[in-house]
C-alpha positions as a LaTeX table, in Angstrom:
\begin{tabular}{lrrr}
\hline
Residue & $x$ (\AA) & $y$ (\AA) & $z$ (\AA) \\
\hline
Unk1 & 56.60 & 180.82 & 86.71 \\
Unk2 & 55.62 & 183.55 & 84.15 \\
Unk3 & 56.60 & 182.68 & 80.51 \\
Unk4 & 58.19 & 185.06 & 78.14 \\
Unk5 & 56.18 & 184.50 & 75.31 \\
Unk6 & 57.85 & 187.52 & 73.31 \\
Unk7 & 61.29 & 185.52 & 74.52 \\
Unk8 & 59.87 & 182.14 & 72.94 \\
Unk9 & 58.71 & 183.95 & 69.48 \\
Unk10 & 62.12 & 185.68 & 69.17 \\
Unk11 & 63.70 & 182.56 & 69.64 \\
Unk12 & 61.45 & 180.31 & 67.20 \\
Unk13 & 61.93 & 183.58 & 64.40 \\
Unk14 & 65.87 & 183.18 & 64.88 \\
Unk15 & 65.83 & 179.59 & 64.34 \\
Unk16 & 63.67 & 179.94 & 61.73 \\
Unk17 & 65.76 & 182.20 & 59.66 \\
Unk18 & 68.55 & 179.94 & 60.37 \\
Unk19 & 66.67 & 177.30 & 58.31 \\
Unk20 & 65.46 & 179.39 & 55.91 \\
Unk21 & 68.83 & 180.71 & 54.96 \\
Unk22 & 70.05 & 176.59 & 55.02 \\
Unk23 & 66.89 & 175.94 & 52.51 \\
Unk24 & 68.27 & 178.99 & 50.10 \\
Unk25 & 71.93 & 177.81 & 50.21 \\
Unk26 & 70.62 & 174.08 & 49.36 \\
Unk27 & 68.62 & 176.03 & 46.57 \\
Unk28 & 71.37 & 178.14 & 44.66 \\
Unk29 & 73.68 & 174.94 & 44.82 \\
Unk30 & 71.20 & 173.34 & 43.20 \\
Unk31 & 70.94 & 175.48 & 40.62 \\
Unk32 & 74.47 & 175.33 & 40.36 \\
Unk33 & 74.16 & 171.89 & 39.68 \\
Unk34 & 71.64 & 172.29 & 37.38 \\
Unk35 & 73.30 & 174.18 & 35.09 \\
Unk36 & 76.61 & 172.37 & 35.20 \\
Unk37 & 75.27 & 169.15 & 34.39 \\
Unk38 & 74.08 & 170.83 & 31.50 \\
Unk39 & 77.29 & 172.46 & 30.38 \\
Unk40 & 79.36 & 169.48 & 31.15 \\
Unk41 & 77.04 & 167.29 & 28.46 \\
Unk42 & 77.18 & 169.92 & 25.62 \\
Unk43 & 81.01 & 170.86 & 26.50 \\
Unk44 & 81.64 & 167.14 & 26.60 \\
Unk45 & 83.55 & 167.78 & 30.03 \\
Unk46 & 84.04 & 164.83 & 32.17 \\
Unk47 & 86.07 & 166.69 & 34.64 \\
Unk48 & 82.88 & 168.90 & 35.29 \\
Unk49 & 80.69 & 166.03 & 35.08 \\
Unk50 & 82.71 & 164.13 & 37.77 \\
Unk51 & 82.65 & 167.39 & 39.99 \\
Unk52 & 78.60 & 167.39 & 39.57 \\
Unk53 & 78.26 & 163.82 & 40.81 \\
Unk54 & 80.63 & 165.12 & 44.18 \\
Unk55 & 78.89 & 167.81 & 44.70 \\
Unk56 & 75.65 & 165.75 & 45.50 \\
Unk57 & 76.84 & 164.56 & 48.57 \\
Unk58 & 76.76 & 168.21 & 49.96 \\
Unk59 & 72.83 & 168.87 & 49.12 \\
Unk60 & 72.12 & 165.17 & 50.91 \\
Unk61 & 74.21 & 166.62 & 54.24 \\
Unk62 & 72.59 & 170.09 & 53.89 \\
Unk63 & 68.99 & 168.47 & 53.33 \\
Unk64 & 69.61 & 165.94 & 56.49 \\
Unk65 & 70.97 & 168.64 & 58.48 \\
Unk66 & 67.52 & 171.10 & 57.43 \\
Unk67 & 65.47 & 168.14 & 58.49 \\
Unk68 & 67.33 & 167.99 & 62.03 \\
Unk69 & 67.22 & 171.61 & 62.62 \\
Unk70 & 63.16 & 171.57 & 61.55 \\
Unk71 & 62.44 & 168.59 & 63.83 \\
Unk72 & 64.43 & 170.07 & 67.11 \\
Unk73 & 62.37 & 173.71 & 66.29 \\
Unk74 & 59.40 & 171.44 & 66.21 \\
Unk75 & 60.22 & 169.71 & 69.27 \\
Unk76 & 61.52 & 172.84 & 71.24 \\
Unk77 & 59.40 & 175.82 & 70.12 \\
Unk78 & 55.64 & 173.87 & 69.60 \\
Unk79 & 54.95 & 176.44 & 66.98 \\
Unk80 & 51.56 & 176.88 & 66.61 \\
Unk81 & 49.46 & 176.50 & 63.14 \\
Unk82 & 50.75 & 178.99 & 60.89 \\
Unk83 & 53.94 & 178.78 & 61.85 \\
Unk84 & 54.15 & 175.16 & 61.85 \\
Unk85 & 53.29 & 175.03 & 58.04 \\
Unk86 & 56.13 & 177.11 & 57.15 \\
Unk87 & 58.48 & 174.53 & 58.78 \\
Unk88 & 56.75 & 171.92 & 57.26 \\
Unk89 & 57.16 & 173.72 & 54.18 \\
Unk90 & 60.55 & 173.93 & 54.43 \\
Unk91 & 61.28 & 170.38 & 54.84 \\
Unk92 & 59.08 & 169.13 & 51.97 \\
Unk93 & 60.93 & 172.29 & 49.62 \\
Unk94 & 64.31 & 170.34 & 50.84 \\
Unk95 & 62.91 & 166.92 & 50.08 \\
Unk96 & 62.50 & 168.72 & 46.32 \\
Unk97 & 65.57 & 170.04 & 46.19 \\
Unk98 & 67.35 & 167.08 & 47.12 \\
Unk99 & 65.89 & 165.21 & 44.16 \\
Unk100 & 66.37 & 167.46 & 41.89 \\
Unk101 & 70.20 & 167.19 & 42.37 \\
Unk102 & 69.98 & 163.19 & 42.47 \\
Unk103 & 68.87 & 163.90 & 38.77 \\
Unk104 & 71.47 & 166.42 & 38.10 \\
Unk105 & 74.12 & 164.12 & 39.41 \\
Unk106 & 72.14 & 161.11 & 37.02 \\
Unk107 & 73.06 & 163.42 & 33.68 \\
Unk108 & 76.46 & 163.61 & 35.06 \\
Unk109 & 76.99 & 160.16 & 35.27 \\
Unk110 & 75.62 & 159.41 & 31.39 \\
Unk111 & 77.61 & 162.36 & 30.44 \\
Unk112 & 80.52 & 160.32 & 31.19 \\
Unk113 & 79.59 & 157.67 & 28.90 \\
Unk114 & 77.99 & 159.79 & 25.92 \\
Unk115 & 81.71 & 161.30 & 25.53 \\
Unk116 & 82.77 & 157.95 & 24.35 \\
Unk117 & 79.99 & 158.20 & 21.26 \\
Unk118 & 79.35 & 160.41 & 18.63 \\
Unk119 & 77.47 & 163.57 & 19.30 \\
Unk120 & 73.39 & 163.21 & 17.93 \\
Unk121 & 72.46 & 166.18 & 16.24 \\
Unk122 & 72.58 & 169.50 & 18.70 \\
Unk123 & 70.45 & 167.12 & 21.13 \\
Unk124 & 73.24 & 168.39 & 23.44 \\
Unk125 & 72.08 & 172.39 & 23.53 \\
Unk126 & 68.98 & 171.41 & 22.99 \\
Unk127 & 69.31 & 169.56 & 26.48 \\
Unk128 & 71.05 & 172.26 & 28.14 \\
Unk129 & 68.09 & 175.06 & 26.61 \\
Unk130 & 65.54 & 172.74 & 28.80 \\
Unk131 & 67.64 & 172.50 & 31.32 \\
Unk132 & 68.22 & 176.27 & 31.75 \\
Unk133 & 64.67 & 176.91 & 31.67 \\
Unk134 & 64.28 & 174.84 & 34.35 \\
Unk135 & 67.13 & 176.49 & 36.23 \\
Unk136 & 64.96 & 179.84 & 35.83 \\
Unk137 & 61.94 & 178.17 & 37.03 \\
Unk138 & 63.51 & 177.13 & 40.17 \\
Unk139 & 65.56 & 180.38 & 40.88 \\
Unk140 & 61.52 & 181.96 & 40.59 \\
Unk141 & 60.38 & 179.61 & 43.34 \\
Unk142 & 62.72 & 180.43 & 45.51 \\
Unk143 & 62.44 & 184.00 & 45.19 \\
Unk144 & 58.58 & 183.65 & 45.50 \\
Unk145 & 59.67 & 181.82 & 48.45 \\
Unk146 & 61.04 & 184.89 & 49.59 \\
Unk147 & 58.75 & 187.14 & 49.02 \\
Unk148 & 55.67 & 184.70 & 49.96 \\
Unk149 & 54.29 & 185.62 & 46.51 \\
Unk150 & 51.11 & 183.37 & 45.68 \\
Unk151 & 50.77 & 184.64 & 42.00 \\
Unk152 & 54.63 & 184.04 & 40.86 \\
Unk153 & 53.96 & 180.29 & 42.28 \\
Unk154 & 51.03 & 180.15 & 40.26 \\
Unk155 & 52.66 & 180.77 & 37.36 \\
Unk156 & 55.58 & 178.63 & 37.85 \\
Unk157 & 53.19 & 175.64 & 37.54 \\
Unk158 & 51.71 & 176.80 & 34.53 \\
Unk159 & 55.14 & 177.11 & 32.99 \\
Unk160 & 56.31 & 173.07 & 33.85 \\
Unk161 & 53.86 & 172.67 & 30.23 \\
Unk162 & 56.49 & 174.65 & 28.12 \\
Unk163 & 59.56 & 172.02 & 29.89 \\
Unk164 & 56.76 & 169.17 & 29.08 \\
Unk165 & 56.55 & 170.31 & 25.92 \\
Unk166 & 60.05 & 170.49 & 25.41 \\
Unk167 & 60.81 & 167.28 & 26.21 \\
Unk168 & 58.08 & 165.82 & 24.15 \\
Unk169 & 59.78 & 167.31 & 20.95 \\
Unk170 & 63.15 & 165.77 & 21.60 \\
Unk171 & 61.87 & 162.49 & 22.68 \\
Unk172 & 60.42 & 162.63 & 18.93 \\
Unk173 & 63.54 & 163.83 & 18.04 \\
Unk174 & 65.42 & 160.82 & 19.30 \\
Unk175 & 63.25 & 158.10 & 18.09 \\
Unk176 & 64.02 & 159.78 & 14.31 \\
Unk177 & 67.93 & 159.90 & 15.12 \\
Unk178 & 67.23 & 156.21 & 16.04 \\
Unk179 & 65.10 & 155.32 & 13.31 \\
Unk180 & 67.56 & 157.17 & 10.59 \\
Unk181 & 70.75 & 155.74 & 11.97 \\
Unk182 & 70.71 & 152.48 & 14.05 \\
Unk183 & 74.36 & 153.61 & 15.46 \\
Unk184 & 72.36 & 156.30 & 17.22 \\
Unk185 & 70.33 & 153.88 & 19.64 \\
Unk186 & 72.73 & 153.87 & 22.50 \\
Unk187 & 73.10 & 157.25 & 22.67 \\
Unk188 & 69.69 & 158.47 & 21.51 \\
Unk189 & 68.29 & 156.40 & 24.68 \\
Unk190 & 71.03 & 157.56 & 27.27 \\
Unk191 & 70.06 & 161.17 & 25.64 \\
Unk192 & 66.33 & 160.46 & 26.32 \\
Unk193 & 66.81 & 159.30 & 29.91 \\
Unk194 & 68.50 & 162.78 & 30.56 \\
Unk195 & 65.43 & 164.71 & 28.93 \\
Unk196 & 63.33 & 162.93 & 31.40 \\
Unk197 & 65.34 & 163.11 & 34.04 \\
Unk198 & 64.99 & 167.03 & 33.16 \\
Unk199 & 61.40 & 167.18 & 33.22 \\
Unk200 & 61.26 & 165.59 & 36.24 \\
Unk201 & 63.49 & 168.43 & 37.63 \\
Unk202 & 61.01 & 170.54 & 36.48 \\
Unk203 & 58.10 & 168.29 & 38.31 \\
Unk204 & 60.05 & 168.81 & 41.43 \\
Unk205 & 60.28 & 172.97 & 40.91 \\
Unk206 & 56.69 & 173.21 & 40.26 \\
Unk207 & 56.13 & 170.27 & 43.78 \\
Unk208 & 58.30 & 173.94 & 45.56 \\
Unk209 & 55.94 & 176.66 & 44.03 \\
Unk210 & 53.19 & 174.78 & 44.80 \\
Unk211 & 54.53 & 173.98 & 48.95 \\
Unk212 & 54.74 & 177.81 & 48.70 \\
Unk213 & 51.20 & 178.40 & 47.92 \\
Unk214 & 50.60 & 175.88 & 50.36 \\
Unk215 & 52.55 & 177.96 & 53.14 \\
Unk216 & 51.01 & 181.02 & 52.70 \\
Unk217 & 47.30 & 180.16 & 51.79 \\
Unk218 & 47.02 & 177.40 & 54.15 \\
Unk219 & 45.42 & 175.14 & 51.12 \\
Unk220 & 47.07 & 173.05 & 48.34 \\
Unk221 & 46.19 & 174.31 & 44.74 \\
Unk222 & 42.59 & 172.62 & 44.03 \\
Unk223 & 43.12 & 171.48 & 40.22 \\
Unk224 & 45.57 & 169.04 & 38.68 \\
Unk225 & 48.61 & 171.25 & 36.95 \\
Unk226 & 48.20 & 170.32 & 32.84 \\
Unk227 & 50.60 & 168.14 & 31.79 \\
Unk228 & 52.37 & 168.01 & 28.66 \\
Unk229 & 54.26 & 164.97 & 28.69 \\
Unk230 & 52.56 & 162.29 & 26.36 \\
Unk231 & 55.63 & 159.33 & 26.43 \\
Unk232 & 55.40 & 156.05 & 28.51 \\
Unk233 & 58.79 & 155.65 & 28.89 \\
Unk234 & 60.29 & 156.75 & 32.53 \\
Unk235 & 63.98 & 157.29 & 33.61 \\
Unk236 & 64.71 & 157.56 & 37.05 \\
Unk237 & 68.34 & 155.83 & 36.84 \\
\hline
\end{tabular}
């Protein structure tokens, strides 16, 4: 029996793409729900917020179903070494992107209880400025994605310290409100869990730059990324 081996490369390239283009739908809904997380804290909108916490379910189907595609191509195709690291790759980028949308869904859900209070300060566009920037920073990764560019990756670690930093200065920023104004506790710490919920979004993004780097060197960046965040407290409710 003679194998096609030009048949069996065509094949594992078509499948391929087929998961690639599930990983970059996953990706801009995301970033959908990124931002609308965002908007539906500083427009106070619980409708929006409520749509934000529905919309999760979608990115857990669409990451189980790029998991079952990636283990049958696996299974079927026995691509060999390069190849085989970008579908490993693409399952740890959908791992990423599915926690990064548990945390967007997270600010949805103490959006719906931070309408009840009294706003605290412009924490509200503040949050939605970090969160934006980390919207960018994802959008970058999945274009360097696309274009299998090294450098951009690089750089998209390097910018997680400016989302670090960020949330640094409005975790000081709470404890003042707090400090100033004991009425400002309950929100001040639902605020906080958000802004570290952010950052952790941003953790995730840079965990997707760095898989890319990974994919086309064949090697894991060598040094730890810098980070900025100097707080002890953690918020992964």
């Amino acid at each position: 029996m003679v194998i096609d081996n030009a048949h069996i490369a065509s094949a594992f390239d078509r499948d391929l793409e087929a998961i690639q283009a599930l990983i970059m739908k996953m990706g801009g809904m995301v970033e959908e729900q990124i931002i609308d997380a965002a908007r539906s804290l500083a427009e106070r909108d619980e409708d929006l917020a409520e749509t934000v916490r529905t919309r999760d379910k979608q990115i857990d189907a669409l990451e189980e179903q790029i998991n079952e595609e990636a283990a049958r191509l696996i299974a079927l195709r026995a691509p060999t070494a390069g190849d085989l690291r970008v579908v490993l790759t693409v399952i740890k980028m959908s791992a990423n992107l599915e926690r990064i949308g548990d945390y967007a869904k997270n600010m949805a859900k103490r959006t719906s209880i931070l309408v009840q209070l009294q706003p605290v300060g412009n924490s509200a566009a503040s949050l939605k400025r970090m969160a934006r920037d980390v919207e960018m920073m994802l959008r970058d990764a999945l274009d360097a994605y696309l274009r299998l560019d090294v450098e951009m990756s690089e750089a998209i670690r390097m910018r997680d310290q400016e989302v670090d930093q960020m949330y640094n200065a409005l975790f000081r920023e709470f404890l003042t409100h707090m400090m100033e104004d004991p009425r400002n506790i309950t929100a001040c710490m639902h605020l906080h869990f958000i802004a570290k919920n952010i950052e952790r979004m941003g953790d995730h993004v840079t965990s997707v730059a760095e898989q890319v780097i990974y994919m086309v060197t064949g090697e894991l960046p060598d040094e730890d990324r810098p980070k900025q965040d100097r707080t002890s407290l953690d918020a992964q409710g």
